[in-house]
DRENKE-851967 format. One record per residue (C-alpha): x, y, z; residue in three letters; residue number from 1. Coordinates in steps of 0.2 Angstrom, whole numbers. Example, Ala and Ser with C-alpha at 12.3 -4.5 7.8 and 13.67 -1.06 7.14 Angstrom:
62, -22, 39, ALA, 1
68, -5, 36, SER, 2
***
This chain:
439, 120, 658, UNK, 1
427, 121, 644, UNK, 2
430, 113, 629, UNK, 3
431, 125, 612, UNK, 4
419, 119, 601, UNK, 5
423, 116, 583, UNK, 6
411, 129, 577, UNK, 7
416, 141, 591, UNK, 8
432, 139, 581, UNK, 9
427, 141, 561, UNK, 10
418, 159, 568, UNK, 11
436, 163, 578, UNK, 12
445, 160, 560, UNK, 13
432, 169, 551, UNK, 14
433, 186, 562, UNK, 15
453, 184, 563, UNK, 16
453, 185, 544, UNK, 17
442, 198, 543, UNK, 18
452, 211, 555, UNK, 19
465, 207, 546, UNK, 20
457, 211, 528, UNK, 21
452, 228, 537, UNK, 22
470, 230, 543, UNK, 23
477, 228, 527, UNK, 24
465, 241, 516, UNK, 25
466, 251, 533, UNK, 26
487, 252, 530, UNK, 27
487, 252, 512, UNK, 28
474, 270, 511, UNK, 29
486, 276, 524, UNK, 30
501, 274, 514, UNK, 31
491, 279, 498, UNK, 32
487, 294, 508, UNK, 33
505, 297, 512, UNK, 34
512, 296, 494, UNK, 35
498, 307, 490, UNK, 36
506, 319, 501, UNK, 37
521, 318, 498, UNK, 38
519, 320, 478, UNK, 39
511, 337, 482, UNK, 40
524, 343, 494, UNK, 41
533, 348, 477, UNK, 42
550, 359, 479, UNK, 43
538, 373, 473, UNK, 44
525, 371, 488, UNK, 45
543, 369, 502, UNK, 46
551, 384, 493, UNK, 47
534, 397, 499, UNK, 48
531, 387, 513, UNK, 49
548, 394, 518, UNK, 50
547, 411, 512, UNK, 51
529, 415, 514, UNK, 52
531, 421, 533, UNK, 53
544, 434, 529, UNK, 54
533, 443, 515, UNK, 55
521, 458, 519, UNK, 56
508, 468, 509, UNK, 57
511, 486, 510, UNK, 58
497, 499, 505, UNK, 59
494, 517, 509, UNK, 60
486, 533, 500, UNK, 61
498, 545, 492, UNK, 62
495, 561, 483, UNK, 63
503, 562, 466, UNK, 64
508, 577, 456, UNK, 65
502, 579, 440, UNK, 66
518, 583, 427, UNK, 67
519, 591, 412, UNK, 68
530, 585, 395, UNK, 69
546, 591, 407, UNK, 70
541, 578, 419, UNK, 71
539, 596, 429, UNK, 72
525, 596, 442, UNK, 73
512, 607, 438, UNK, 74
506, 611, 455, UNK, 75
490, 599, 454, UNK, 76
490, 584, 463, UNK, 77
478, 568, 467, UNK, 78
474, 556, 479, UNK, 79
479, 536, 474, UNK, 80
479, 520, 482, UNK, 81
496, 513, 482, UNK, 82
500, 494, 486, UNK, 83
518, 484, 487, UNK, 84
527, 472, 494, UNK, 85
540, 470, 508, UNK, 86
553, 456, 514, UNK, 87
559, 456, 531, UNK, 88
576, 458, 532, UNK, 89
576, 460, 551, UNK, 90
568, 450, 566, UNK, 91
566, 467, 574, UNK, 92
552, 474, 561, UNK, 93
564, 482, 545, UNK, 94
557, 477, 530, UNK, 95
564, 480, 512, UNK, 96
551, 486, 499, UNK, 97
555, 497, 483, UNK, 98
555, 517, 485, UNK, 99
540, 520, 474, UNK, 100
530, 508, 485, UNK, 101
529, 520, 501, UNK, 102
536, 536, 491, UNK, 103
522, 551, 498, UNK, 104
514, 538, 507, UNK, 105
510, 549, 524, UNK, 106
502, 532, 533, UNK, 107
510, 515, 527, UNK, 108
501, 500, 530, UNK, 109
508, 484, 533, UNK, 110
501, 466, 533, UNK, 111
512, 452, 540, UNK, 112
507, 435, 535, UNK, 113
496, 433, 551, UNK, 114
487, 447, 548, UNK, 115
493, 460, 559, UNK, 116
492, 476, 551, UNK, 117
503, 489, 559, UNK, 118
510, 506, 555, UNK, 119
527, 507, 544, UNK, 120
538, 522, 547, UNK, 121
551, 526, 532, UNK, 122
568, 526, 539, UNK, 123
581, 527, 523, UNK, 124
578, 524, 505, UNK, 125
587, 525, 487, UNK, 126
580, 533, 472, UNK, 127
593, 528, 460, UNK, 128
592, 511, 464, UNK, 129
572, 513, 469, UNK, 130
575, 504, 486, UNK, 131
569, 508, 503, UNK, 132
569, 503, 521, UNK, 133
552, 503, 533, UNK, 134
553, 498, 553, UNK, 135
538, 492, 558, UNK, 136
534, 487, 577, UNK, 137
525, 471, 578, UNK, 138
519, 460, 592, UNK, 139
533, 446, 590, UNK, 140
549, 446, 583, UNK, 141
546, 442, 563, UNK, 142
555, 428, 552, UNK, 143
570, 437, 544, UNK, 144
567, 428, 523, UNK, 145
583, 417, 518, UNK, 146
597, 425, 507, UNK, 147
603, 416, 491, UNK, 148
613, 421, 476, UNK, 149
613, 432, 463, UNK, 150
629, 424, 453, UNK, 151
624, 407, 452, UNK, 152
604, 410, 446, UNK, 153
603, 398, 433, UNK, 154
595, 403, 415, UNK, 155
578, 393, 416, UNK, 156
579, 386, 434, UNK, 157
562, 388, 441, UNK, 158
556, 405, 452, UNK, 159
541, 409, 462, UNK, 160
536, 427, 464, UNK, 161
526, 432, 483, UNK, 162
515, 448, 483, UNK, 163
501, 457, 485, UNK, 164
498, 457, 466, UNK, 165
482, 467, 465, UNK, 166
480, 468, 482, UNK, 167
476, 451, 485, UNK, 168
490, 448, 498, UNK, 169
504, 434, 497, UNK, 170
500, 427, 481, UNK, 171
511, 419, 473, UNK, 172
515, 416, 453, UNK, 173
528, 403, 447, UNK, 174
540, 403, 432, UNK, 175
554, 402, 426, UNK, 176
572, 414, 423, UNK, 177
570, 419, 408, UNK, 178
587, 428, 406, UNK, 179
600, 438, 416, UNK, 180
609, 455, 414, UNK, 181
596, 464, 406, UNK, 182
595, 480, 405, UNK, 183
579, 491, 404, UNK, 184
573, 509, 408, UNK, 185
557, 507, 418, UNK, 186
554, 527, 418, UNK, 187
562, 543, 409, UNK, 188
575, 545, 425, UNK, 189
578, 527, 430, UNK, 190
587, 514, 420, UNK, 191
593, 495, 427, UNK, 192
608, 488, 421, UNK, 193
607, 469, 428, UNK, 194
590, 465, 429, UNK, 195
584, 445, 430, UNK, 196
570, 443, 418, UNK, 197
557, 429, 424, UNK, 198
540, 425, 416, UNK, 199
532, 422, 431, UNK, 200
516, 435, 435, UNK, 201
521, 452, 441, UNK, 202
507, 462, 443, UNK, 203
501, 478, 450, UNK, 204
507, 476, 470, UNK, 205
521, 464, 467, UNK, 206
535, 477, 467, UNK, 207
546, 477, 482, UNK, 208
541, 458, 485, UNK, 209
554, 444, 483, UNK, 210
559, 431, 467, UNK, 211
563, 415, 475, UNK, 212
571, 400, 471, UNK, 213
567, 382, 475, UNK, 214
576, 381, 490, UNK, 215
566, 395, 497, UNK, 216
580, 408, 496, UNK, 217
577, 425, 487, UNK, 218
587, 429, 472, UNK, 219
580, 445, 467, UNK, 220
565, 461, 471, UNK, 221
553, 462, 461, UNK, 222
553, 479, 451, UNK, 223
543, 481, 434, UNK, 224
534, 473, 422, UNK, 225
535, 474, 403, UNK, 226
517, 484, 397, UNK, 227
509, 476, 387, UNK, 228
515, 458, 388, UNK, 229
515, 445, 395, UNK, 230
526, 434, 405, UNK, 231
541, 447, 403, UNK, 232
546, 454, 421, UNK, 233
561, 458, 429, UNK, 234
568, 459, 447, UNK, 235
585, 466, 455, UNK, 236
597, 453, 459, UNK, 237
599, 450, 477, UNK, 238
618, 454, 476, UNK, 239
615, 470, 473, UNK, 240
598, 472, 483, UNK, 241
608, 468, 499, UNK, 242
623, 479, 497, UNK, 243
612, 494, 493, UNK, 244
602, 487, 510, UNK, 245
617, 488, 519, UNK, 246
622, 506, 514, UNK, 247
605, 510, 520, UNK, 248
606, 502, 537, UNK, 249
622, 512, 538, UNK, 250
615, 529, 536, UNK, 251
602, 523, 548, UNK, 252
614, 519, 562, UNK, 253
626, 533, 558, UNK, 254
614, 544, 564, UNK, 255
616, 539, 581, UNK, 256
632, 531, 583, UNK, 257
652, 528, 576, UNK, 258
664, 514, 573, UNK, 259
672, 519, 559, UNK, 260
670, 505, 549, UNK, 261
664, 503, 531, UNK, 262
660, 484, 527, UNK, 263
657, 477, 511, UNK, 264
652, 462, 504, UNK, 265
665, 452, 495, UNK, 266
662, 433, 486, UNK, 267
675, 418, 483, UNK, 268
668, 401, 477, UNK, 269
652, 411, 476, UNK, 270
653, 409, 495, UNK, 271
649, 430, 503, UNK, 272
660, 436, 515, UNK, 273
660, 453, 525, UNK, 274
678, 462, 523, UNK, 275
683, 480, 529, UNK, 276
684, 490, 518, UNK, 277
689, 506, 525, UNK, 278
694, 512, 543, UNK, 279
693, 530, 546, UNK, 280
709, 534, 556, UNK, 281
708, 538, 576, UNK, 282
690, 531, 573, UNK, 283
683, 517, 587, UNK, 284
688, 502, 576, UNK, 285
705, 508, 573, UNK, 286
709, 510, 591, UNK, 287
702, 493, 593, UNK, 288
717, 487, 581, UNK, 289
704, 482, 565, UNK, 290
712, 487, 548, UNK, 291
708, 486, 531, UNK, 292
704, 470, 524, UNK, 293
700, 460, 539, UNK, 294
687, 449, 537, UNK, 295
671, 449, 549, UNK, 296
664, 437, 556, UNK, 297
653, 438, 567, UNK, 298
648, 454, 576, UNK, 299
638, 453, 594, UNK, 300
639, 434, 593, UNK, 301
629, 433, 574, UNK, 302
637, 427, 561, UNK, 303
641, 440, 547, UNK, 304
639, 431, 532, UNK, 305
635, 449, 521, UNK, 306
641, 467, 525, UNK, 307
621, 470, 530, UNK, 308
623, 458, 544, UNK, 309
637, 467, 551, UNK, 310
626, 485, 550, UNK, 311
613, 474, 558, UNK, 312
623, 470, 572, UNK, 313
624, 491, 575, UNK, 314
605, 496, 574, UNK, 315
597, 500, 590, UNK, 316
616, 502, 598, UNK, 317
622, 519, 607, UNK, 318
635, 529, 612, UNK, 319
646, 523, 627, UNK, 320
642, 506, 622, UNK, 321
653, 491, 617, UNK, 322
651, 480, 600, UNK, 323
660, 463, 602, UNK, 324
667, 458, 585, UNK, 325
676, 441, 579, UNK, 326
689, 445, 566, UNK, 327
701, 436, 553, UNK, 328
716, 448, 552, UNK, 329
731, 440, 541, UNK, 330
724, 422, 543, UNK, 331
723, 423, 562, UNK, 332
705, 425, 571, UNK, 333
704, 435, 585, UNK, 334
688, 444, 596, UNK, 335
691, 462, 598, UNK, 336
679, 476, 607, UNK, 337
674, 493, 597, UNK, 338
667, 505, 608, UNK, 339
656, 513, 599, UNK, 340
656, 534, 600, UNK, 341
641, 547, 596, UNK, 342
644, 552, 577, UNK, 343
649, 570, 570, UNK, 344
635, 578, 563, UNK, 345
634, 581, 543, UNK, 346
624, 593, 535, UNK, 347
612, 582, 530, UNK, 348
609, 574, 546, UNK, 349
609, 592, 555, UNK, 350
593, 597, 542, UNK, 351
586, 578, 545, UNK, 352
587, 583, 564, UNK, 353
581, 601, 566, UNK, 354
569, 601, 552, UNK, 355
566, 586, 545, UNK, 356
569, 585, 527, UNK, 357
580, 577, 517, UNK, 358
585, 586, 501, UNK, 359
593, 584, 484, UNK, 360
599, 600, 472, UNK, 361
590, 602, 458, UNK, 362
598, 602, 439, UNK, 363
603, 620, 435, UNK, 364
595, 618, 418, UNK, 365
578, 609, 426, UNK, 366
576, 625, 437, UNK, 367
579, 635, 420, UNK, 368
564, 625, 412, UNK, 369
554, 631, 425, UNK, 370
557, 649, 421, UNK, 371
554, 655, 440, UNK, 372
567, 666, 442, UNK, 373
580, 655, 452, UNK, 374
592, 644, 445, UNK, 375
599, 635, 460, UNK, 376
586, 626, 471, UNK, 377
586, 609, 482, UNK, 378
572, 596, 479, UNK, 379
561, 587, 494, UNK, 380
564, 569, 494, UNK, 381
556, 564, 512, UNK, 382
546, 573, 527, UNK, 383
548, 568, 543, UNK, 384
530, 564, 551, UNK, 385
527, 579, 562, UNK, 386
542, 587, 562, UNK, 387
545, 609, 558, UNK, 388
543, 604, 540, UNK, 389
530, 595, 540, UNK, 390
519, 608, 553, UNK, 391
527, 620, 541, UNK, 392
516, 611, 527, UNK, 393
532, 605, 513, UNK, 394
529, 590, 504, UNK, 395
540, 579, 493, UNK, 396
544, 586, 476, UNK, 397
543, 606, 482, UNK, 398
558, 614, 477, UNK, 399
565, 626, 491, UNK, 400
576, 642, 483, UNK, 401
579, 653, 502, UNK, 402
578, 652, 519, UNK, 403
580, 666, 532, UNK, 404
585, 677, 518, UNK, 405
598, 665, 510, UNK, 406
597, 657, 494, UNK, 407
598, 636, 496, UNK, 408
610, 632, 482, UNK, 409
615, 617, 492, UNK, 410
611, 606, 508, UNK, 411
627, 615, 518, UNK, 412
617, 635, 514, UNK, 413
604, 624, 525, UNK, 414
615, 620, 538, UNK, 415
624, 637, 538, UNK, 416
606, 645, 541, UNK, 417
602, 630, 557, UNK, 418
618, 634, 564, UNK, 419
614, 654, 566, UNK, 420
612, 661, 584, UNK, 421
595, 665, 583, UNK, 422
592, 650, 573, UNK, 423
598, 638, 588, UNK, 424
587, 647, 600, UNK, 425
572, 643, 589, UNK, 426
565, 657, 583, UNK, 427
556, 658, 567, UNK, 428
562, 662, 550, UNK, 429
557, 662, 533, UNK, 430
557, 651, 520, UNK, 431
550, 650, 502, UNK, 432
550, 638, 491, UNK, 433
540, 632, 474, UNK, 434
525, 620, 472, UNK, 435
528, 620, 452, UNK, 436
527, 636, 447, UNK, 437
517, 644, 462, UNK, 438
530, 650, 475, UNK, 439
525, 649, 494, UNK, 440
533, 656, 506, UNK, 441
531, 651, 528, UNK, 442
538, 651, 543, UNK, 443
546, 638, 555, UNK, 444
556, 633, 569, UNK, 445
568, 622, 573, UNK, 446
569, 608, 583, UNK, 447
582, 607, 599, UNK, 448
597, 597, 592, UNK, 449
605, 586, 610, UNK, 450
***
């Protein structure tokens, strides 16, 4: 065997020291690298990371009536470019936005944070509260955004704000709560009285968009801004948000099927809970033995940790079928079955169904101010895409004073004409209505109610 030379030796040592200098600096810029990152992963940049998928940018054009000192439409109208923001409340494409976002919006646009752009349809909303509800059919199932607290918000804990302020979709602003329980009139008809204040950016697109904390959770929706200042916004706290959510999930499924059950949201140790709180007698649930009180907790295998997850659990359901439900009646869990019936039908949901509007009265001393010879009438707050009233040319804000030779005073004169004879085998009447101060007049049909 050949001998290993001293100089053979001294170059061995040389290159052994000299991978090993390279493996060191090699190590140490890795680790460098690696504190690097981690200092930037702040609880800021985790918190949108974890939010940022359930956010979508809403647009749509709208036409706006032009109102005089009465806040009175004058019969004019534009065309404007809306934008908003929505949260995801449901994998299954419902998203929560603010009212005025898609109010009049004929074709909503929505932006998911891939990029997908799809069509939103308004299925319930709120005026008082200026909430609304908009399903959306998207390629995938989409991330449902994380639910924190409105009682435990913290004055001056930091908040991040995700929109599409300006139209520049999910950006984001970051501040801190300024203070809680404010309350502020954003218009002359609508007035909060718990609002959180935050100095972080709201801009022009960021209604309907979600406040967040550091853990990523949402606290609040975005709502208004203070004109003229700066750093003074305010948002609905999430409490509230999600009861109003779950009311209007509730008319949603109410249209198509019955349990009998009104859920609520109730809070101990800050912890939410869902609790009955009402059963209609004879209804499904009280057959199924579920009384007042009883806490949800899970219905179809999910956990109900709000009363909205409970009236998520009955979307998409219909009559016939059965909707498994874990209860906590008197300290003792139990699984019980509610089979779920076909609703009676309201007023309201009768118009909804054969014409497609949805209607409010009108003040008896606004319809005075008007001076058009009527002092009852009901106000259009939504038209259904392609339905009799929207072939029949309404549009949101007209004020309807008769149909078929009846004056509509309220929504049951509506449903007393739908439910004539000649009415339910769809012939045509008349109806008139006003467009400000220029009355209109048409006629329509029904649509066959199953």
């Amino acid at each position: 065997m050949p001998r290993i030379t001293h100089h053979f030796s001294r170059r061995c040592k040389h290159a052994l020291c000299v991978w090993l200098l390279v493996a060191t600096l090699s190590c140490t810029a890795s680790v460098t690298a690696q504190q690097r990152q981690s200092n930037r992963r702040t609880p800021l940049v985790k918190a949108v990371a974890s939010a940022r998928a359930s956010v979508v940018n809403i647009r749509g054009r709208k036409s706006v009536r032009q109102q005089n000192a009465l806040a009175v439409s004058t019969g004019q109208s534009k065309q404007v470019n809306g934008m908003g923001t929505g949260v995801v409340i449901d994998s299954r494409g419902y998203v929560l936005t603010n009212y005025h976002v898609v109010q009049g919006v004929r074709q909503i646009k929505i932006t998911t944070s891939k990029n997908e752009t799809v069509i939103g349809r308004l299925i319930a909303f709120d005026e008082k509260t200026d909430l609304a509800i908009v399903k959306i059919r998207s390629s995938e199932r989409l991330p449902v955004i994380s639910m924190g607290s409105s009682d435990d918000i913290l004055l001056g804990e930091n908040v991040a704000a995700i929109g599409n302020a300006y139209g520049y979709h999910h950006s984001v602003t970051y501040g801190i709560v300024s203070a809680l329980n404010r309350r502020v009139q954003v218009s002359e008809n609508q007035t909060y009285n718990d609002l959180i204040q935050t100095d972080a950016s709201i801009n022009p697109g960021n209604s309907g968009g979600p406040l967040i904390n550091m853990d990523g959770e949402m606290i609040g929706i975005n709502v208004a801004v203070r004109v003229n200042a700066q750093g003074i916004a305010f948002a609905i706290p999430v409490n509230e948000v999600m009861e109003v959510a779950a009311q209007l999930m509730r008319e949603v499924a109410n249209q198509e099927i019955y349990s009998g059950i009104k859920a609520r949201t109730r809070y101990a140790k800050n912890r939410p809970m869902t609790v009955v709180e009402t059963v209609d007698p004879g209804s499904p649930a009280a057959k199924a033995g579920i009384r007042t009180g009883d806490k949800i907790l899970s219905a179809a295998g999910k956990v109900c940790r709000r009363a909205v997850d409970f009236q998520r659990a009955l979307l998409d359901r219909r009559p016939g079928q059965q909707l498994s439900l874990k209860i906590e009646s008197v300290g003792r869990q139990q699984v019980v079955q509610v089979n779920l019936t076909s609703p009676a039908l309201s007023d309201h949901n009768l118009v909804w169904k054969a014409l497609g509007l949805k209607l409010a009265p009108v003040d008896k001393n606004l319809m005075r101010q008007l001076s058009v010879g009527f002092e009852h009438g009901l106000r259009v707050v939504q038209v259904r895409r392609n339905s009799p009233a929207d072939r029949g040319n309404f549009s949101v804000g007209d004020i309807l004073v008769a149909m078929d030779g009846w004056r509509t005073e309220s929504v049951d004169n509506v449903a007393y004409v739908l439910n004539q004879e000649h009415v339910k085998k769809r012939k045509k009447f008349e109806y008139y209505l006003f467009r400000g101060k220029q009355l209109l007049f048409g006629n329509m049909q029904s649509e066959k109610i199953q």
